[in-house]
Z-matrix of the N, CA and C atoms (Angstrom, degrees):
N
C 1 1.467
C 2 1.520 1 110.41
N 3 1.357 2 130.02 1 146.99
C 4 0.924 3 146.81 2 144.76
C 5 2.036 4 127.79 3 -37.70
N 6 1.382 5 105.26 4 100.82
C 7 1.203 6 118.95 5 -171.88
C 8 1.276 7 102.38 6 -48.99
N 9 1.904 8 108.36 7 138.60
C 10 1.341 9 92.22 8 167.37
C 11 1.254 10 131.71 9 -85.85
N 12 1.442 11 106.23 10 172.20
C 13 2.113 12 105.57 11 -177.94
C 14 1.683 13 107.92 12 86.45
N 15 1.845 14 116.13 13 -15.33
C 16 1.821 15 119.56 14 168.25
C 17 1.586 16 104.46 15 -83.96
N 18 1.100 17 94.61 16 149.59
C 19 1.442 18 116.20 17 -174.76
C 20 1.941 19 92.09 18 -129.65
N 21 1.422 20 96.27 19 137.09
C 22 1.411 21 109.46 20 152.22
C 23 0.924 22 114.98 21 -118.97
N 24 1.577 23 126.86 22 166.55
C 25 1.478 24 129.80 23 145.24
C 26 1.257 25 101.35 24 -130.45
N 27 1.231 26 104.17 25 111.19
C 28 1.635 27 133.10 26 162.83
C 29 1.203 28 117.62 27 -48.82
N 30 1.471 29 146.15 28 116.81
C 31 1.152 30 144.48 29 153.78
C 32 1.721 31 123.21 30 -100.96
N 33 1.355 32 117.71 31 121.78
C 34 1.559 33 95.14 32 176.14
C 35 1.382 34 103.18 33 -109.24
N 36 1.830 35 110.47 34 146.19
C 37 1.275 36 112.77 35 -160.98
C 38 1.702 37 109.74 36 -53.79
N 39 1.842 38 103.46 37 155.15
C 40 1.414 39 110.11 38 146.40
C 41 1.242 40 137.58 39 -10.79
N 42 1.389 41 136.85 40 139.80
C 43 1.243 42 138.17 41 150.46
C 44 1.162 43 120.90 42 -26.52
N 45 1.522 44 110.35 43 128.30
C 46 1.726 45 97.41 44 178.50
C 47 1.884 46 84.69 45 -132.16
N 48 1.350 47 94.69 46 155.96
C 49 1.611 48 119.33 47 -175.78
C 50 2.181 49 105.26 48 -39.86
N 51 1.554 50 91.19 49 -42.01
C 52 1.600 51 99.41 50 172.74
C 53 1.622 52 122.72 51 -74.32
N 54 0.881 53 106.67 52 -29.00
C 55 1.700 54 124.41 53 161.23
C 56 1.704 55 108.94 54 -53.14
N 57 0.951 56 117.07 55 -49.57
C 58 1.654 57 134.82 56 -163.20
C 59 1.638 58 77.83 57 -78.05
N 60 1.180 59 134.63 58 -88.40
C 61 1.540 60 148.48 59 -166.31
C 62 1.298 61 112.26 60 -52.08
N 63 1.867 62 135.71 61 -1.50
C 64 1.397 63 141.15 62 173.97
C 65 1.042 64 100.16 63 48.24
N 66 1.377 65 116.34 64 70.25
C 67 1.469 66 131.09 65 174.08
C 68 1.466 67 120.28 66 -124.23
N 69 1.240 68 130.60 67 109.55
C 70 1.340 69 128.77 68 177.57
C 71 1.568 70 123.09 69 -32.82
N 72 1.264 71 105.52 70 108.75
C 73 1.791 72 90.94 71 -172.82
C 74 1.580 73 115.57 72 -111.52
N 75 1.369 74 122.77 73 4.36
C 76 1.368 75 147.21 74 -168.72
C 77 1.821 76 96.37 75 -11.00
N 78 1.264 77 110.35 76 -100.49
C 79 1.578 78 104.69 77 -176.53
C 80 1.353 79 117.55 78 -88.93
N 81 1.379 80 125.75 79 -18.74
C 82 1.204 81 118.47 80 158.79
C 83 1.694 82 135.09 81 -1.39
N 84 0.772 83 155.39 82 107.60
C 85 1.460 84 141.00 83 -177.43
C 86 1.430 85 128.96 84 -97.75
N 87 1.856 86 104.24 85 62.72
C 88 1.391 87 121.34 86 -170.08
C 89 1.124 88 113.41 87 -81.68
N 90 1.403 89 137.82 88 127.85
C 91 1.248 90 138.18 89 171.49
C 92 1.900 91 113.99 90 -61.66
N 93 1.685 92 101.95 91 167.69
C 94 1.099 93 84.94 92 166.86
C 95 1.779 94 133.45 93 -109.23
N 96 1.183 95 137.81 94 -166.04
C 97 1.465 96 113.05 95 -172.73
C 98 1.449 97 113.43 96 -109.63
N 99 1.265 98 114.45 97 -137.09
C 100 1.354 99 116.97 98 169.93
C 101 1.089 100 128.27 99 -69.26
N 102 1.697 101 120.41 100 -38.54
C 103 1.625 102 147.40 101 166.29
C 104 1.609 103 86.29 102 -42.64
N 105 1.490 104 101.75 103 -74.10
C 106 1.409 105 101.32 104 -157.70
C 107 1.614 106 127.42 105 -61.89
N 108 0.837 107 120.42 106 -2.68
C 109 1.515 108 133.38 107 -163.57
C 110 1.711 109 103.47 108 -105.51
N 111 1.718 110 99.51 109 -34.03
C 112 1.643 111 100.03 110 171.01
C 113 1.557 112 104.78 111 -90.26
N 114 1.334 113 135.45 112 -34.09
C 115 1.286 114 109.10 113 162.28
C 116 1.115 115 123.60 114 -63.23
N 117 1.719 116 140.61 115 -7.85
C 118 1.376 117 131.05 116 165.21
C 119 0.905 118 101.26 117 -52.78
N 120 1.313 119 138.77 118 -66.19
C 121 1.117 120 143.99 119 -128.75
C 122 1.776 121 105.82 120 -87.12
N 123 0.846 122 109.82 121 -39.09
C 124 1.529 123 131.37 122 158.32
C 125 1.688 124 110.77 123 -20.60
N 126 1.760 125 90.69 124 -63.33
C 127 1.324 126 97.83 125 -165.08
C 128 1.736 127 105.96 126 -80.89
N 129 1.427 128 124.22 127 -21.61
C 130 1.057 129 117.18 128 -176.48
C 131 1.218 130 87.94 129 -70.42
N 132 1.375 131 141.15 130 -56.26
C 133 1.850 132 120.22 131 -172.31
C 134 1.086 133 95.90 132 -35.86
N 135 1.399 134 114.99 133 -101.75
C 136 1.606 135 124.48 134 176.99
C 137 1.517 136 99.92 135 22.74
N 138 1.503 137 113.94 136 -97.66
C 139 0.973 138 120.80 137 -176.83
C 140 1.619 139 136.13 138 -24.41
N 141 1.570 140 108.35 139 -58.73
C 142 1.265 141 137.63 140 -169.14
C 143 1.666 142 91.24 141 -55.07
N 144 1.683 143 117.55 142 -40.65
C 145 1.490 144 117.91 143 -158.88
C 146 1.577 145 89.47 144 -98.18
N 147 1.139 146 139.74 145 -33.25
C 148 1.710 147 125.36 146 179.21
C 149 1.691 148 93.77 147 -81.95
N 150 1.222 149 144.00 148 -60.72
C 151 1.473 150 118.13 149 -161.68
C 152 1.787 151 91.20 150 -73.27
N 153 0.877 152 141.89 151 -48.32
C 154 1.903 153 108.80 152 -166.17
C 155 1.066 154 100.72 153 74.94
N 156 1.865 155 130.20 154 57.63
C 157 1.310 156 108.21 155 136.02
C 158 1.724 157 98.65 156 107.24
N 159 1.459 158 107.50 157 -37.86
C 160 1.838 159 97.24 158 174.50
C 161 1.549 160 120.42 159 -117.57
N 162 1.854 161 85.34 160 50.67
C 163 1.765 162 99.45 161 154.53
C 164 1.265 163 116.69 162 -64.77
N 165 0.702 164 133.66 163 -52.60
C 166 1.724 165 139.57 164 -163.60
C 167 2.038 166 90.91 165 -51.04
N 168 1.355 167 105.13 166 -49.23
C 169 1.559 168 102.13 167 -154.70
C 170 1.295 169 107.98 168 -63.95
N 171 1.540 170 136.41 169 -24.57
C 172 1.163 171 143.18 170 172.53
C 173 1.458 172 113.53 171 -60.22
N 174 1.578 173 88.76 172 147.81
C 175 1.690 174 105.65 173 162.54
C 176 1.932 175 121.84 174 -72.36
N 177 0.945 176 112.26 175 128.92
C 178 2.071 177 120.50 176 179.67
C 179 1.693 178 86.52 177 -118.68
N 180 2.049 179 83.14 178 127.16
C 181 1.664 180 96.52 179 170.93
C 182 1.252 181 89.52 180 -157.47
N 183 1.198 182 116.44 181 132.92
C 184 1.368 183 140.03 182 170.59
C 185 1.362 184 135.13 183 -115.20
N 186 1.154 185 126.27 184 133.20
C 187 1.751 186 106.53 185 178.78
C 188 1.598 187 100.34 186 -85.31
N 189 1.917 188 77.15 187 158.14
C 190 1.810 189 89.11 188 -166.12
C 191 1.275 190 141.29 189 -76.20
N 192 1.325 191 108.61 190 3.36
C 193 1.553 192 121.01 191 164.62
C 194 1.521 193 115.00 192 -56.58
N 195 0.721 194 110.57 193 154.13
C 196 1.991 195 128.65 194 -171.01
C 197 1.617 196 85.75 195 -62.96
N 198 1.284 197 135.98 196 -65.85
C 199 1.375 198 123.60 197 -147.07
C 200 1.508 199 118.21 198 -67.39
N 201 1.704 200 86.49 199 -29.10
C 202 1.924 201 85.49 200 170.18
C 203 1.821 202 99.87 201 -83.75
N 204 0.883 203 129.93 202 -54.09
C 205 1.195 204 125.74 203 -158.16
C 206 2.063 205 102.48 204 -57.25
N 207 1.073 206 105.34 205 -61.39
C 208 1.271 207 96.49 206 154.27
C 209 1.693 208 132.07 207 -13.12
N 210 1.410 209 110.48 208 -78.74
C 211 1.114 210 135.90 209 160.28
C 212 1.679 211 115.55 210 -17.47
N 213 1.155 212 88.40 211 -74.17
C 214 1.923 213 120.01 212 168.65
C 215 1.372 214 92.40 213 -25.51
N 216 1.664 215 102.68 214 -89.65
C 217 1.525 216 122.28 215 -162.32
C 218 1.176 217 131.62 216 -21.12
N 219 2.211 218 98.17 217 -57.23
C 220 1.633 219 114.10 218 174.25
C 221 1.530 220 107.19 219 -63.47
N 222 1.016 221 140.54 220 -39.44
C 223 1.729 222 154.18 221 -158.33
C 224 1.334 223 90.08 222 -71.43
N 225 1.359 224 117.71 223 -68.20
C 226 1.658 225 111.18 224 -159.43
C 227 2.146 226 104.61 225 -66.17
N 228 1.247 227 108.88 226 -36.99
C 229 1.460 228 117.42 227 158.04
C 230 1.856 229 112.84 228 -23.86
N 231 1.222 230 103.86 229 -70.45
C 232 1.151 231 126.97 230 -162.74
C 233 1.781 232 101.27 231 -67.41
N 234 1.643 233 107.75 232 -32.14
C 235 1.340 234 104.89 233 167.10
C 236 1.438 235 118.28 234 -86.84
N 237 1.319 236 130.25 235 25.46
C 238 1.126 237 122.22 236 -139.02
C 239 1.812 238 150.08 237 -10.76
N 240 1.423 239 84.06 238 70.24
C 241 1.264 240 108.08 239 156.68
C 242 1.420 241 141.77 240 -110.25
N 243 1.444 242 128.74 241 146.18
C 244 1.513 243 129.10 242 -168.58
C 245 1.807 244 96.41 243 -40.35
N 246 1.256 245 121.67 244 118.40
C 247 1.275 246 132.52 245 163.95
C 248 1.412 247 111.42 246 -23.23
N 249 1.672 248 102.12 247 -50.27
C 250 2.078 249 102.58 248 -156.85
C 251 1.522 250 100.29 249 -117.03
N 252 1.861 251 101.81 250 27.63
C 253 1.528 252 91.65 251 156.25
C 254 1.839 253 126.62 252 -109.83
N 255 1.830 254 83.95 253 97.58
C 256 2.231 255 77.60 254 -168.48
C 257 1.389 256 50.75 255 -166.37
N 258 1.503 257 98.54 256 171.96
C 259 1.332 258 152.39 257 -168.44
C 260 1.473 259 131.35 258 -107.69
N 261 1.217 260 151.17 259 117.76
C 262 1.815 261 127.53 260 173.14
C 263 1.418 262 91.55 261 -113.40
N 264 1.636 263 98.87 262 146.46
C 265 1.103 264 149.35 263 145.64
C 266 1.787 265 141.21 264 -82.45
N 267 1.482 266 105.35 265 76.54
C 268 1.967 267 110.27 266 -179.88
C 269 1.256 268 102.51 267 -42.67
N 270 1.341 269 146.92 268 -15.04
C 271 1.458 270 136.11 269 157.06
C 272 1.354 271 119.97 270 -45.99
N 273 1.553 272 103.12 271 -51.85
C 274 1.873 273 119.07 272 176.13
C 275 1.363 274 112.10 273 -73.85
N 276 1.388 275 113.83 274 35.96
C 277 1.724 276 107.14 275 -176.99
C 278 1.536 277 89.39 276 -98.81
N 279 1.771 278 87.31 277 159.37
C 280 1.550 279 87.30 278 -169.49
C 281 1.548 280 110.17 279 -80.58
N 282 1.410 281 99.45 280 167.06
C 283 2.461 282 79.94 281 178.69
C 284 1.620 283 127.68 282 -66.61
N 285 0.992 284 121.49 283 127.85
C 286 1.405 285 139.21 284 175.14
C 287 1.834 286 93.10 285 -44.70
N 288 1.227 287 110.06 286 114.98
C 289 1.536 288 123.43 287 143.00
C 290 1.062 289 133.80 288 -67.43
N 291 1.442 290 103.75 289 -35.11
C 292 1.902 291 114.78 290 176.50
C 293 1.380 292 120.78 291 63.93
N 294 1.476 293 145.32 292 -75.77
C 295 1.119 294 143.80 293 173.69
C 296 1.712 295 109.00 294 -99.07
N 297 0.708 296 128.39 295 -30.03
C 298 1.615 297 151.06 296 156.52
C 299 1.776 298 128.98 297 -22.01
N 300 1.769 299 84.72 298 -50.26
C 301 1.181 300 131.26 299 -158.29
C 302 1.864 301 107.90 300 -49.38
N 303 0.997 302 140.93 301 67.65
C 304 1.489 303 136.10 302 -176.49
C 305 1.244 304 113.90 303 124.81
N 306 1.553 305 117.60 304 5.73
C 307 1.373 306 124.39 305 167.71
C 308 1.430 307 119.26 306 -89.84
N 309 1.449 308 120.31 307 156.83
C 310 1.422 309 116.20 308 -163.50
C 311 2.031 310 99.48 309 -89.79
N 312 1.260 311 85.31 310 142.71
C 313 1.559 312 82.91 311 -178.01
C 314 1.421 313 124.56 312 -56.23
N 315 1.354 314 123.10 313 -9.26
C 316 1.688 315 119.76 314 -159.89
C 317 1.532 316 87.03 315 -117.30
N 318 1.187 317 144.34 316 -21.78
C 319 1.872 318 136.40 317 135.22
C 320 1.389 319 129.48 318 -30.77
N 321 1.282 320 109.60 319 -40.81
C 322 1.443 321 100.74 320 161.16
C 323 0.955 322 155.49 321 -43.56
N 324 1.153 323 124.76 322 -20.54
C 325 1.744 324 145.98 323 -172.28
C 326 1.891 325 101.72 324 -92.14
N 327 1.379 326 93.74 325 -41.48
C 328 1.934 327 104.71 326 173.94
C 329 1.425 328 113.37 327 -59.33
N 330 1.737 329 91.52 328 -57.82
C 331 1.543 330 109.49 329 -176.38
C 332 1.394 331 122.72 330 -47.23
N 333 1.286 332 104.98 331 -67.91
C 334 1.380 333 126.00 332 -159.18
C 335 1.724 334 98.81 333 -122.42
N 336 1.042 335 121.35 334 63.50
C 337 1.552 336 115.15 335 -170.32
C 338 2.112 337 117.74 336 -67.46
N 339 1.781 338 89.73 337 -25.69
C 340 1.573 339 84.93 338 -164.84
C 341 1.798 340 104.32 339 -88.93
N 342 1.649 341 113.17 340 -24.40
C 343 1.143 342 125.69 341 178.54
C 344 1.995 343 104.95 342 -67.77
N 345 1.629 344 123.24 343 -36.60
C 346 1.086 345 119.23 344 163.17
C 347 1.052 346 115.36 345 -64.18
N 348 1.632 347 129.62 346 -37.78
C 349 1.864 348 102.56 347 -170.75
C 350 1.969 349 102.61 348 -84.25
N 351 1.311 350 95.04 349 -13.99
C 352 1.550 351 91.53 350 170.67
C 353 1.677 352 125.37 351 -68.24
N 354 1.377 353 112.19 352 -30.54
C 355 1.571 354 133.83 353 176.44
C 356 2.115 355 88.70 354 -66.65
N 357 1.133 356 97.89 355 -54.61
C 358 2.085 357 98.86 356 -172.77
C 359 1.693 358 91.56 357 -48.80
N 360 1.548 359 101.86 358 -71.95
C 361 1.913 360 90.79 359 -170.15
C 362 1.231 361 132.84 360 -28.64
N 363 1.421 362 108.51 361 -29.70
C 364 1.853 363 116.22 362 -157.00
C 365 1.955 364 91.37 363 -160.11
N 366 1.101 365 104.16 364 110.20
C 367 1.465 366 102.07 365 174.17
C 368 0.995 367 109.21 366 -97.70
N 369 1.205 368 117.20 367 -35.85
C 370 1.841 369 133.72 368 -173.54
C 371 1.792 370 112.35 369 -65.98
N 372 1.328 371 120.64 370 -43.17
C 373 1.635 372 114.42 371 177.20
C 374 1.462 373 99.41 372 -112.47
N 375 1.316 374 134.54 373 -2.43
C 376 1.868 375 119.24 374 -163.67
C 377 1.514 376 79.91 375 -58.91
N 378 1.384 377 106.77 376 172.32
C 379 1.962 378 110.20 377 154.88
C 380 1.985 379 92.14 378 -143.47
N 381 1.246 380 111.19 379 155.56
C 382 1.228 381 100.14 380 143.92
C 383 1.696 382 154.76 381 -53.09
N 384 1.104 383 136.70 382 169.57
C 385 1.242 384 109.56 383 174.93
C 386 1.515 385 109.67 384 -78.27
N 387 1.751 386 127.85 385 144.41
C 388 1.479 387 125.06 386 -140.94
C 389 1.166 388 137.67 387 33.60
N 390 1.644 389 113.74 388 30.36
C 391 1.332 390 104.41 389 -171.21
C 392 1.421 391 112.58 390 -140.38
N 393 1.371 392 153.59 391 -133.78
C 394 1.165 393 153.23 392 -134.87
C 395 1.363 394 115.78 393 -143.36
N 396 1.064 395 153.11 394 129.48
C 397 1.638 396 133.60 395 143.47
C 398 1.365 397 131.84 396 -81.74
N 399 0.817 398 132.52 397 136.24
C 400 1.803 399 129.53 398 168.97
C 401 1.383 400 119.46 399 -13.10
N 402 1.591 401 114.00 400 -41.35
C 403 1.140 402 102.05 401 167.77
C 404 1.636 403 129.08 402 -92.35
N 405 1.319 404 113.92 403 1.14
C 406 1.414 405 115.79 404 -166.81
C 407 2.012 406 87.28 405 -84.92
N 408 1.836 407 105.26 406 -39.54
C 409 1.208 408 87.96 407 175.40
C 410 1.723 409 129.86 408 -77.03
N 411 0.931 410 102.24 409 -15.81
C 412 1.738 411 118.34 410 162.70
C 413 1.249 412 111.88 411 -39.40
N 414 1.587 413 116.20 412 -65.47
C 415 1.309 414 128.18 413 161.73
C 416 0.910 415 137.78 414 -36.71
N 417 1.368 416 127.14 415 -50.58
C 418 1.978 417 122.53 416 160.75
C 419 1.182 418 96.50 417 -64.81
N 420 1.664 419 121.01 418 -73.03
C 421 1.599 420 97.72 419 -157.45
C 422 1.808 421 127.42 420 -55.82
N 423 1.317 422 89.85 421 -9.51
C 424 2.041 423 93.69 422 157.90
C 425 1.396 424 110.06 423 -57.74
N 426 0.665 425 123.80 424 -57.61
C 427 1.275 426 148.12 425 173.32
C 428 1.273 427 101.13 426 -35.69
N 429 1.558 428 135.43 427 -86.41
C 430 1.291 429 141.69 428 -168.55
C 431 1.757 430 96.11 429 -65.60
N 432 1.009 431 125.92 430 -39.80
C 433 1.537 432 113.00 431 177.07
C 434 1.165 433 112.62 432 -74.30
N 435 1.278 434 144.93 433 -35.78
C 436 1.459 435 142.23 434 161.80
C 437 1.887 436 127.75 435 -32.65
N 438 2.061 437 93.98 436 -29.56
C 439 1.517 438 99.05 437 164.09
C 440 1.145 439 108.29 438 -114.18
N 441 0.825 440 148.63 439 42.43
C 442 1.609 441 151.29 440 111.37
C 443 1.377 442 119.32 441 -17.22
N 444 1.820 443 99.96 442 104.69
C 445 1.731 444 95.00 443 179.88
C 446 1.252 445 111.51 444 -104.58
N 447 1.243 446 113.75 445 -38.27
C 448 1.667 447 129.86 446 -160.47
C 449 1.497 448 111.43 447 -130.85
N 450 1.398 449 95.85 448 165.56
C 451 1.861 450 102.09 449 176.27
C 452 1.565 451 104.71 450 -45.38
N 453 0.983 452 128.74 451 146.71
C 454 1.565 453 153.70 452 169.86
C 455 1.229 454 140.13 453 -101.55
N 456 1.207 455 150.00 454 127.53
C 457 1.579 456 116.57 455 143.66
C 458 1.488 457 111.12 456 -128.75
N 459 1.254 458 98.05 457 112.59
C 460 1.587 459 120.06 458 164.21
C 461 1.306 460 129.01 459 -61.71
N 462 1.427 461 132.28 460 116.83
C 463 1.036 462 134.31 461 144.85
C 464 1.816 463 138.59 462 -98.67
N 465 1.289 464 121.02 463 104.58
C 466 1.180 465 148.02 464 -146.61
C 467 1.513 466 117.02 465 -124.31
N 468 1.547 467 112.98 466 -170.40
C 469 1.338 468 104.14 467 176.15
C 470 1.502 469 105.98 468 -133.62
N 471 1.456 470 116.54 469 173.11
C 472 1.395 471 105.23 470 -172.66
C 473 1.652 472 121.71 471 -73.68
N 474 0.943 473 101.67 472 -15.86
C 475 2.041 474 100.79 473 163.72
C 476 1.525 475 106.90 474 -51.61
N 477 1.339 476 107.67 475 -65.23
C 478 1.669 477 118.05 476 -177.01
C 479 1.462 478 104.01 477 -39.75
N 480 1.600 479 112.99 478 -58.52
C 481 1.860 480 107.82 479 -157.57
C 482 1.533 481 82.87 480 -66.63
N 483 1.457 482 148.56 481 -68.12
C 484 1.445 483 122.10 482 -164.68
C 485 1.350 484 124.70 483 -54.26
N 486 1.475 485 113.15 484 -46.14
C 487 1.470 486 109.56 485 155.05
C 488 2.022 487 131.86 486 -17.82
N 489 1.390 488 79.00 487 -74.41
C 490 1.418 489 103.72 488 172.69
C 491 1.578 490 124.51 489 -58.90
N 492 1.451 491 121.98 490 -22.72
C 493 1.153 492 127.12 491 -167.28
C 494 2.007 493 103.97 492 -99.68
N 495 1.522 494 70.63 493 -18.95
C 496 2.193 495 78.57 494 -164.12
C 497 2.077 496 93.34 495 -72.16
N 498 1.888 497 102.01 496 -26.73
C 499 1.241 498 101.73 497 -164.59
C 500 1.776 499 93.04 498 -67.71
N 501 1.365 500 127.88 499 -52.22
C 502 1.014 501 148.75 500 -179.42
C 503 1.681 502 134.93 501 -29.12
N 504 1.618 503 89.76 502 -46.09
C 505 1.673 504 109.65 503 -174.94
C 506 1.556 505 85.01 504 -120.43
N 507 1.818 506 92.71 505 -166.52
C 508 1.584 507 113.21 506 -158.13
C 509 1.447 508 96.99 507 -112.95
N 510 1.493 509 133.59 508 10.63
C 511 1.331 510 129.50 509 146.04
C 512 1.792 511 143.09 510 13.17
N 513 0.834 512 117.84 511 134.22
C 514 1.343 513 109.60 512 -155.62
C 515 1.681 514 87.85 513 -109.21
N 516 1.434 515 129.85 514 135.97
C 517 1.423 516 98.52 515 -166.82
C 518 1.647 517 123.32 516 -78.57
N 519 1.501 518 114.38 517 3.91
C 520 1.757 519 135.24 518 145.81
C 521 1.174 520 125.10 519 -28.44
N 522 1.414 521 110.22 520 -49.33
C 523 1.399 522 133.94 521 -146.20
C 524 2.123 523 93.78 522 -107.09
N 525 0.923 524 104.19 523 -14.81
C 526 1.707 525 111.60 524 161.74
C 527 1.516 526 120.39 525 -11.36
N 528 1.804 527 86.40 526 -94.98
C 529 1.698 528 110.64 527 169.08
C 530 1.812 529 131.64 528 -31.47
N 531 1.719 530 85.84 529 -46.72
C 532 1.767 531 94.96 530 157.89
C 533 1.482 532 132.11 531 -45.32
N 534 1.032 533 115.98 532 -25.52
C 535 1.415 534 134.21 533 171.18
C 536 1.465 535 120.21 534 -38.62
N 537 0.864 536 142.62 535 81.97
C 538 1.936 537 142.92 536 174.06
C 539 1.603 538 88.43 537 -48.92
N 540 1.568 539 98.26 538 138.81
C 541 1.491 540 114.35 539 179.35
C 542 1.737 541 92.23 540 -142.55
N 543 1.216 542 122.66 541 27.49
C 544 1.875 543 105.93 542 154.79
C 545 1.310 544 142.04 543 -11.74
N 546 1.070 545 126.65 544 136.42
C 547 1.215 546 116.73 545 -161.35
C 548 1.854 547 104.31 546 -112.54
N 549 1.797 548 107.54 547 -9.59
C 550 1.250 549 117.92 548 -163.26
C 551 1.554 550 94.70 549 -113.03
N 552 1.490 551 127.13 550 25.51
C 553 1.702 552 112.96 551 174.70
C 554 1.608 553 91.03 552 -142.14
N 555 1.587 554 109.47 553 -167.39
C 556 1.387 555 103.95 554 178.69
C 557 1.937 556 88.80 555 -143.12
N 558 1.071 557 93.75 556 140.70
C 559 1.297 558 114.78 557 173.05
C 560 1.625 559 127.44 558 -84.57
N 561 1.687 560 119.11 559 87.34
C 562 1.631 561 98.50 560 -176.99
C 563 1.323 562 93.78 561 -88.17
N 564 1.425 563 102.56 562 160.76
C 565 1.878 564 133.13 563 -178.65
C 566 1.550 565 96.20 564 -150.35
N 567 1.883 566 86.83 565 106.50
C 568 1.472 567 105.40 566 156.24
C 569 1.654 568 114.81 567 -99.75
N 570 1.203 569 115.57 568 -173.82
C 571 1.655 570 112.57 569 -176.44
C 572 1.807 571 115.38 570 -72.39
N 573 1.716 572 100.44 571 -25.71
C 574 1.743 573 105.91 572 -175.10
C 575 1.735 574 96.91 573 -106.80
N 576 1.393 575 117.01 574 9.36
C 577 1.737 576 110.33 575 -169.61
C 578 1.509 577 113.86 576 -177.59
N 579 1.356 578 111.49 577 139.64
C 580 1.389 579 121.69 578 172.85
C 581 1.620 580 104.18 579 -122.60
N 582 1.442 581 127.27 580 145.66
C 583 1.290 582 125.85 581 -168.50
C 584 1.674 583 93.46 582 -173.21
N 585 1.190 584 107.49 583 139.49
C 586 1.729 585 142.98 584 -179.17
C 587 1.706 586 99.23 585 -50.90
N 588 0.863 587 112.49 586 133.43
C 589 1.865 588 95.74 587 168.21
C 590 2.508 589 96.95 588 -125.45
């Protein structure tokens, strides 16, 4: 759980060219594009105008794929801070798809028809073949949220924020997928509330 009195603000990375194309990008290490590089920057305003001045005092952790770290870079810019001063975390990697991995999402059902109605039964443990389930990623990022000292801002991917949110609230593990994972807002998560900023 989330300590009380920490504040995050969640960011999930930029647009990346595979994002646009509904393409599984789980570990992949896709950069992001033009979209994505102007919503960084977006969010570092954002930012710059909700913290008032005690950016610097926060913790920056990113998972280590290029698209978040990317992400990171332009944001902290925009706050003016040294670009490559934040941190990554292999906890904040996004979930492994495994066989999945670079296929367009609306192929699946053709592709892989018996592994999709199996993903519908159980969203929470199915995994792909070589790849992850909701809860295996639940599990590290427990993990990385458990040392959580101070205000934050995370940049991540959208597996993680549902991951992370299902750990968070009283969720049914069904009710998962429902989850908005935007790539153009920022998500704070306190210990009694999560809300859009």
């Amino acid at each position: 759980m989330l300590k009380p009195g920490v504040t995050l603000y969640y960011v999930r990375h930029g647009e990346t060219d595979w994002n646009l194309a509904q393409r599984y990008q789980g570990r992949r290490d896709i950069p992001i594009n033009a979209t994505g590089r102007a919503q960084a920057k977006q969010h570092g305003l954002k930012l710059a105008a909700v913290l008032a001045g005690r950016a610097a005092a926060l913790d920056y952790v990113a998972s280590p794929l290029k698209r978040a770290s990317e992400t990171m870079e332009i944001l902290r810019a925009e706050l003016g801070l040294a670009r490559g001063g934040y941190r990554t975390d292999a906890r904040l990697l996004e979930m492994d798809y495994g066989s999945w991995e670079g296929q367009q999402w609306h192929d699946m059902a053709s592709l892989d028809a018996a592994e999709c109605a199996a993903r519908q039964a159980d969203i929470w443990t199915w995994r792909p073949k070589g790849g992850e389930s909701y809860k295996m990623v639940a599990d590290r990022v427990g993990g990385w949220l458990a040392e959580v000292e101070r205000d934050s801002v995370v940049v991540a991917h959208g597996g993680v924020s549902r991951a992370l949110r299902a750990l968070l609230g009283s969720l049914a593990p069904n009710e998962i997928m429902q989850l908005e994972v935007p790539q153009d807002r920022i998500l704070l998560i306190q210990a009694d509330c999560t809300r859009w900023l």
